[in-house]
C-alpha beads as a LAMMPS data file, in Angstrom:
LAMMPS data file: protein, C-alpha beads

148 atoms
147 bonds

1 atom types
1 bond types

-500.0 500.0 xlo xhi
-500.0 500.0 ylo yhi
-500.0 500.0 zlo zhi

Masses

1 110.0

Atoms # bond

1 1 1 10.538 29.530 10.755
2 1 1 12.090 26.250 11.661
3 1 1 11.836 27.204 15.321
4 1 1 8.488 28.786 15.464
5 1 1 6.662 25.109 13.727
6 1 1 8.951 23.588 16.095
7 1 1 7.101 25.843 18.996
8 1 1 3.754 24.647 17.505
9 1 1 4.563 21.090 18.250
10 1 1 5.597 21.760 21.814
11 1 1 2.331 23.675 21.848
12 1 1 0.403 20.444 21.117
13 1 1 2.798 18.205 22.835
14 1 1 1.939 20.599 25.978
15 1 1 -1.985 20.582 25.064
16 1 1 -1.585 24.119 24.702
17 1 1 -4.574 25.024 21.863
18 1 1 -2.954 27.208 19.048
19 1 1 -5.661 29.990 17.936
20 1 1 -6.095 32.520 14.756
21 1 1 -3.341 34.678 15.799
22 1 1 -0.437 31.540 16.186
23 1 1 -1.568 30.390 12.630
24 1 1 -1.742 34.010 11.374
25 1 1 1.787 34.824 12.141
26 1 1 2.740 31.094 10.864
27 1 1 1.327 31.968 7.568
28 1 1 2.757 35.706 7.459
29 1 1 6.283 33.786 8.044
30 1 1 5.586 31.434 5.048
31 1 1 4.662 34.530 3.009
32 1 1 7.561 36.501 3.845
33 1 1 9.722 33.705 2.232
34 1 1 7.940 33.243 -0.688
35 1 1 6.089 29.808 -0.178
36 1 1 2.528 30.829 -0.562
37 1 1 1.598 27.352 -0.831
38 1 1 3.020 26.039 2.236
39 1 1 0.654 28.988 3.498
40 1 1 -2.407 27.387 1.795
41 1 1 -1.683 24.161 3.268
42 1 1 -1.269 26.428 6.876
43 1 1 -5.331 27.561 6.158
44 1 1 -6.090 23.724 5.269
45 1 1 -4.729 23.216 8.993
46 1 1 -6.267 25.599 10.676
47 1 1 -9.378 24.655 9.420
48 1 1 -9.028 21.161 10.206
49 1 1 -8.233 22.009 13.792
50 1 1 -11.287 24.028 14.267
51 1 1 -9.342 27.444 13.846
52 1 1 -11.495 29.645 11.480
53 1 1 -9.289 31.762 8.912
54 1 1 -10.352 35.536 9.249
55 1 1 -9.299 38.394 7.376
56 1 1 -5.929 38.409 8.246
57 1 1 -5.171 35.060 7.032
58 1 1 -6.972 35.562 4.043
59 1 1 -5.643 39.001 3.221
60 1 1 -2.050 37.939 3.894
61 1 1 -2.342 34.821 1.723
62 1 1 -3.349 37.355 -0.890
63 1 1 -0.409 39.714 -0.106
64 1 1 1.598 36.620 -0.793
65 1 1 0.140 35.447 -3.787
66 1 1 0.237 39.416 -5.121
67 1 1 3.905 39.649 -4.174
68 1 1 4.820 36.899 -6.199
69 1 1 2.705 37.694 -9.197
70 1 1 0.252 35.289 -8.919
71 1 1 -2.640 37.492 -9.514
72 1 1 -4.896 34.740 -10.469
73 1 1 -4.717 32.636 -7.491
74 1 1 -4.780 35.965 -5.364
75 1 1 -7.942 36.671 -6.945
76 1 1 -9.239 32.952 -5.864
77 1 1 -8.027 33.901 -2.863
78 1 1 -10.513 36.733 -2.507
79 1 1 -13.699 35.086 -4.113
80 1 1 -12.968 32.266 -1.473
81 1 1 -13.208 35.104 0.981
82 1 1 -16.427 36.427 -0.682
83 1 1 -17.903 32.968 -0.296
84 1 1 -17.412 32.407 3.157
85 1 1 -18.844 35.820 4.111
86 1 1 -15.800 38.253 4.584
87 1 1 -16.266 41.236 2.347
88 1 1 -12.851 42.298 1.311
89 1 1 -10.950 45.445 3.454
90 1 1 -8.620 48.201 2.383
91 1 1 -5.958 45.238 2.748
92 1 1 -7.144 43.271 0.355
93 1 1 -7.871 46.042 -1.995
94 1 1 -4.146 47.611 -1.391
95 1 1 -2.514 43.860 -1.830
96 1 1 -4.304 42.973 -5.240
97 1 1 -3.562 46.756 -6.540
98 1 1 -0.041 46.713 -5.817
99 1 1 0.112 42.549 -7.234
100 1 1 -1.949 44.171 -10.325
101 1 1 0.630 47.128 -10.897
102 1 1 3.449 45.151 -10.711
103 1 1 2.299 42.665 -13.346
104 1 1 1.329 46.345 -15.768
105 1 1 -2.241 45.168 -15.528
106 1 1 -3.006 49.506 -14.915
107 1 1 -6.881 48.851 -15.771
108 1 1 -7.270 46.688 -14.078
109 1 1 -6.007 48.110 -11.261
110 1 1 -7.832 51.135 -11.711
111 1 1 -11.151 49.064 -11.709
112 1 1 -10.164 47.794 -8.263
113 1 1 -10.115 51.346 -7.248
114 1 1 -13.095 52.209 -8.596
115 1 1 -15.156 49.259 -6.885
116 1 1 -13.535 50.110 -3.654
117 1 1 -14.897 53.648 -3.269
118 1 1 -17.950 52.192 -4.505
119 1 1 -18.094 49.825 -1.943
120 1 1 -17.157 52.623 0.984
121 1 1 -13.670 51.959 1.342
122 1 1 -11.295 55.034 1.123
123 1 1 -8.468 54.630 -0.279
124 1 1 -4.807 55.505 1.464
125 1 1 -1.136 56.113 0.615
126 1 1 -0.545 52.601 0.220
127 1 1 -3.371 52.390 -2.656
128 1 1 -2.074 55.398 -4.123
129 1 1 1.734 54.461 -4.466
130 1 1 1.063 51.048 -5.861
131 1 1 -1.369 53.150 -8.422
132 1 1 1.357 55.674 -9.411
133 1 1 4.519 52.969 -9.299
134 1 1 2.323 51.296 -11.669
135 1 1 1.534 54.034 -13.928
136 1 1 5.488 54.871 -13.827
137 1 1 6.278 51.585 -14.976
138 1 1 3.680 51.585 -17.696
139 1 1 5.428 54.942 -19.056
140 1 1 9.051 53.691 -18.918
141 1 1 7.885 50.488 -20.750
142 1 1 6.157 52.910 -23.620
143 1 1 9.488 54.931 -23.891
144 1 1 11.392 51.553 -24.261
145 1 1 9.053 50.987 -26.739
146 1 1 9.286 54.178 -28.691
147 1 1 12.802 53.983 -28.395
148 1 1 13.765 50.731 -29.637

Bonds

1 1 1 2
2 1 2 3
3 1 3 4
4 1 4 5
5 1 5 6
6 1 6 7
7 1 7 8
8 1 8 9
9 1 9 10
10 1 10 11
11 1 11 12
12 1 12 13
13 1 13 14
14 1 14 15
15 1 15 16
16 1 16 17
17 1 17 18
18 1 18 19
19 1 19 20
20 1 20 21
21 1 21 22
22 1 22 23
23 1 23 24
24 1 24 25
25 1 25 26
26 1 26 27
27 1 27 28
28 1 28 29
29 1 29 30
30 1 30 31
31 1 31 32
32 1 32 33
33 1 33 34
34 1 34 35
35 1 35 36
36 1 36 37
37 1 37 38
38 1 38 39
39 1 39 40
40 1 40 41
41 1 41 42
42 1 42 43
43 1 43 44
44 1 44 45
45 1 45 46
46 1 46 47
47 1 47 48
48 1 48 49
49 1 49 50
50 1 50 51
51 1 51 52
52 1 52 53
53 1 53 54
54 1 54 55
55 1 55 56
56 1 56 57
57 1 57 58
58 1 58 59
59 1 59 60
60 1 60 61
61 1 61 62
62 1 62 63
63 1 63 64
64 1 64 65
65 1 65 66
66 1 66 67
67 1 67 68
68 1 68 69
69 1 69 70
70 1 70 71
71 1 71 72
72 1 72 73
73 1 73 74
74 1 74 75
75 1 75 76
76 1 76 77
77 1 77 78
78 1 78 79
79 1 79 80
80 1 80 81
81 1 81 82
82 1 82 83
83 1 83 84
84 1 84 85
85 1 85 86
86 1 86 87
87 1 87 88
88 1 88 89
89 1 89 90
90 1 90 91
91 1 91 92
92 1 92 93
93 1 93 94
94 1 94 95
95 1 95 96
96 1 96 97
97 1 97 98
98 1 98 99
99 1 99 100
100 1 100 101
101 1 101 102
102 1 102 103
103 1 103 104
104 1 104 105
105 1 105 106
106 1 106 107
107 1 107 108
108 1 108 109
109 1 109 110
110 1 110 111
111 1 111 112
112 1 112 113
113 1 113 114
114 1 114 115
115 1 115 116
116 1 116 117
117 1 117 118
118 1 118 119
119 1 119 120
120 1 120 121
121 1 121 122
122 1 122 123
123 1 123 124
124 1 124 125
125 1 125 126
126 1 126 127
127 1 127 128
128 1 128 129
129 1 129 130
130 1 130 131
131 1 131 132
132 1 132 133
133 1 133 134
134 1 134 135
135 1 135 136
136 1 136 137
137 1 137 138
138 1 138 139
139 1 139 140
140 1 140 141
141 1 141 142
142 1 142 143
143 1 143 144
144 1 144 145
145 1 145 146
146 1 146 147
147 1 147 148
């Protein structure tokens, strides 16, 4: 990562203009090591460049977020998203259902599901794992419960 913001200075040191996709892959980078908000502050940039975010960035801030548990700014994420006119994708729905079953919040979860077939979105593998790793942890927990 150190390398690749080092590339983005030479970039502007060359006047060569960074787009979407070099910020995109900056932020996916942050992500990947765990430090969503050094991501935020990547869409803050991009922004005040003149880069717009688009789905990607949004969706893999999300990921991010989700990943680490941090449903509630994930879900900021995606009203942000919804404000600025992106309707979310089978991404977005995929990376808040996994975040959702790996915090136990099942209903949740399943409500996500729900809206997305409502909305036209069909779900894939992906959605379905994170649904049924979810429901498998919600099952061990209630054994460990009845067993204790």
């Amino acid at each position: 990562m150190e390398r690749a913001f080092a590339l983005l200075k030479e970039m502007d040191q060359m006047k060569v203009v960074p787009d979407e996709v070099t910020f995109n892959t900056l932020l996916q980078g942050r992500c990947r090591e765990g430090k969503v908000e050094a991501a935020r502050e990547l869409i803050e940039e991009m922004k005040s460049r003149g880069i717009k975010p688009d789905h990607i960035s949004y969706n893999t801030l999300i990921s991010g977020y989700s990943k680490r548990g941090d449903m509630k700014d994930a879900f900021r994420v995606r009203d942000e998203m919804l404000n600025i006119g992106f309707n979310p994708t089978l991404l977005t729905y995929n990376a808040l259902i996994q975040g959702l079953c790996n915090n136990e919040e099942g209903d949740h979860a399943a409500q996500l599901l729900k809206e997305m077939i409502c909305k036209g979105i069909t779900p894939n593998d992906s959605t379905y794992l994170s649904l049924i790793e979810g429901i498998g942890n919600v099952e061990e927990f209630s054994e460990s419960a009845i067993h204790s």
